[in-house]
C-alpha positions as CSV (number, residue, x, y, z in Angstrom):
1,X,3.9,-49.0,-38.5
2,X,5.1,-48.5,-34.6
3,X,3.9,-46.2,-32.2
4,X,6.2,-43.3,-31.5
5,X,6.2,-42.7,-27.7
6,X,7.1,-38.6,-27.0
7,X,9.1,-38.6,-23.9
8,X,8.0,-35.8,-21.4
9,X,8.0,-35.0,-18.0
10,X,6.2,-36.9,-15.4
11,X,3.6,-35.4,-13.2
12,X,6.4,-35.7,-10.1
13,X,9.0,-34.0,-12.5
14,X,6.5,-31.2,-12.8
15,X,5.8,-30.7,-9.6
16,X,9.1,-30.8,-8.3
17,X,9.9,-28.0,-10.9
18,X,7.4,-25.6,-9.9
19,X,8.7,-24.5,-7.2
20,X,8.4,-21.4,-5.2
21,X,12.1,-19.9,-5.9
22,X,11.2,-20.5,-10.3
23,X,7.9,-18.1,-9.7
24,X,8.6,-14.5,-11.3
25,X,6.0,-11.6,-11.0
26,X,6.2,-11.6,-15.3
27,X,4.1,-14.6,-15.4
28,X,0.3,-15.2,-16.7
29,X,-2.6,-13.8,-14.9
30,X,-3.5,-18.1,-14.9
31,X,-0.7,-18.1,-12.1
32,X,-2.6,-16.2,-9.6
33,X,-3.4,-19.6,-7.5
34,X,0.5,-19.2,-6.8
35,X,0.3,-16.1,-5.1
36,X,0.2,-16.0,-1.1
37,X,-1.1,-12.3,-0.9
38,X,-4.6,-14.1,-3.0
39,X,-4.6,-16.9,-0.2
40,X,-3.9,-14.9,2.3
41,X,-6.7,-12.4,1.7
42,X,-9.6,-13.0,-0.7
43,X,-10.4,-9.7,-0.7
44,X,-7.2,-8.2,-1.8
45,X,-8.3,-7.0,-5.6
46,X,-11.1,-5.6,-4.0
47,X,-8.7,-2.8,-3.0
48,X,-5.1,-3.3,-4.3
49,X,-6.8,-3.6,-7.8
50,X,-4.1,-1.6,-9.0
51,X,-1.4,-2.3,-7.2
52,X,-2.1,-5.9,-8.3
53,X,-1.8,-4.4,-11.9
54,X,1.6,-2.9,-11.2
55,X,3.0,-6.2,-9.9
56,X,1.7,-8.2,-12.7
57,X,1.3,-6.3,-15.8
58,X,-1.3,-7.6,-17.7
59,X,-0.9,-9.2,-21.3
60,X,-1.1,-7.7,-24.4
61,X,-4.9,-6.8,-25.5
62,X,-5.8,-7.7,-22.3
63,X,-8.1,-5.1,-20.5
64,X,-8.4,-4.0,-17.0
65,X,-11.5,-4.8,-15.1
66,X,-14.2,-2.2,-14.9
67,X,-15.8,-3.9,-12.0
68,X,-12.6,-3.7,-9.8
69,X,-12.1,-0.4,-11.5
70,X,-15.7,1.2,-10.7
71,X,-15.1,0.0,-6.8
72,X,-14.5,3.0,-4.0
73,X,-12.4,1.3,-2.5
74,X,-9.7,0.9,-5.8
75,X,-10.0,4.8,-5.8
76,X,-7.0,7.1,-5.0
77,X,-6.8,8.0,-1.5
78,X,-8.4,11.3,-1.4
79,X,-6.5,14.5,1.0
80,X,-7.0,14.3,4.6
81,X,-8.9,17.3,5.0
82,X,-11.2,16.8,1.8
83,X,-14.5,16.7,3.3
84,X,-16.5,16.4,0.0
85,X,-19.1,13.6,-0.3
86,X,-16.8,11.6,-3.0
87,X,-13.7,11.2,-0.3
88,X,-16.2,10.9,2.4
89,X,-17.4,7.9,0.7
90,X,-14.3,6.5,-0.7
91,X,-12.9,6.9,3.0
92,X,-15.3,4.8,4.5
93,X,-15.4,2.0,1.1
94,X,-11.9,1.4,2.3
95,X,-11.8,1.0,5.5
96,X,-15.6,-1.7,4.7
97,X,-13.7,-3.2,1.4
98,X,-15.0,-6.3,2.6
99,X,-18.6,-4.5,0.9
100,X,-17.0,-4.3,-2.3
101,X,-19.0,-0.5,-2.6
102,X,-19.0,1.0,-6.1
103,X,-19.2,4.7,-7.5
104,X,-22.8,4.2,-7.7
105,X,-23.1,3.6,-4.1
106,X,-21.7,7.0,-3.1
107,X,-25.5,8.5,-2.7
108,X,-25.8,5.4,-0.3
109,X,-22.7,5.4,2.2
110,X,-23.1,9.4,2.6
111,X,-26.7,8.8,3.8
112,X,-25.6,6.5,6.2
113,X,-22.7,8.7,7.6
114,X,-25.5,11.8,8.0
115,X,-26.0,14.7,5.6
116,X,-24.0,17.1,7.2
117,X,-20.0,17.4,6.1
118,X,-17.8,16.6,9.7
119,X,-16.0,19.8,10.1
């Protein structure tokens, strides 16, 4: 009765072969440490949620967020001239992302921009 001893690669060989030029946008969501844009900017799913989604698709019976989902600032970009409270609010979520606002919050942010619609 011997040991068997499994041959694999060593913690240098692993290192070595992760290297920036083997990274591909099809890999698991438990490769996001790897990418710069998430180094670079915390902040970044708090409004390129789904931009984020469209780069890295996620896996199968996986589900979206509905945190990053429910925030203003993940909205669709609303016309230039819309002057309704909803792109008032989403307007001003995205350029204070940093606030990580939600739909609720729209009551909020358009009582601190003043009742009246700019015209």
């Amino acid at each position: 009765m011997g040991s068997t001893f499994v041959s694999g690669p060593t913690p240098q060989h692993f290192e070595l072969s992760q290297t920036a030029s083997s990274y591909s946008p099809t890999q698991t969501v438990y490769d996001m440490a790897k990418l710069p844009s998430l180094h670079k900017d915390p902040y970044v799913l708090a409004y390129k949620y789904w931009d984020y989604l469209t780069e890295n698709p996620r896996l199968r019976r996986e589900s979206c967020n509905p945190y990053y989902e429910n925030l203003l600032a993940n909205q669709p970009d609303p016309d230039g001239d819309a002057t309704d409270d909803r792109s008032r609010a989403i307007r001003y979520a995205k350029t204070h992302y940093e606030c990580f606002y939600e739909i609720r919050d729209i009551d909020r942010i358009i009582g601190w921009l003043g009742d009246a619609a700019p015209t």
